[in-house]
C-alpha positions, 0 to 999 in steps of 0.5 A: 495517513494512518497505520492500523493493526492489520488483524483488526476487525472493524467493530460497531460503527468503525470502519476501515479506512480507504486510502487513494494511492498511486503506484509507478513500478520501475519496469512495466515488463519485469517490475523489481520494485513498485512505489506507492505514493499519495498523488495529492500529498503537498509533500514528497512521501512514499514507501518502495518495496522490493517485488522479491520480498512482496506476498500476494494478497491471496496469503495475506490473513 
């Protein structure tokens, strides 16, 4: 996996890249915190956010 500036614009032939991640939630009736994960990864890696700290993609530029 890769970070990219996420105010970059794919230009020319360069293309976003796509990424197949997972994500468990500690609570399916009131989540507090999601984790996402790449399932196939050999190794153990992941990032875990707090909901209250989360934005809606609706406010994401």
């Amino acid at each position: 996996m890769s970070a990219m500036d996420g105010r970059a614009e794919p230009s020319g032939l360069e293309q976003f890249p796509e990424f197949d991640l997972s994500y468990l939630l500690d609570d399916g009736e009131s989540p507090g915190a999601v984790t996402v994960y790449d399932p196939d990864a050999p190794d153990a890696r992941w990032v875990s956010a707090d909901v209250s700290g989360a934005v809606p993609l609706e406010q994401l530029r």
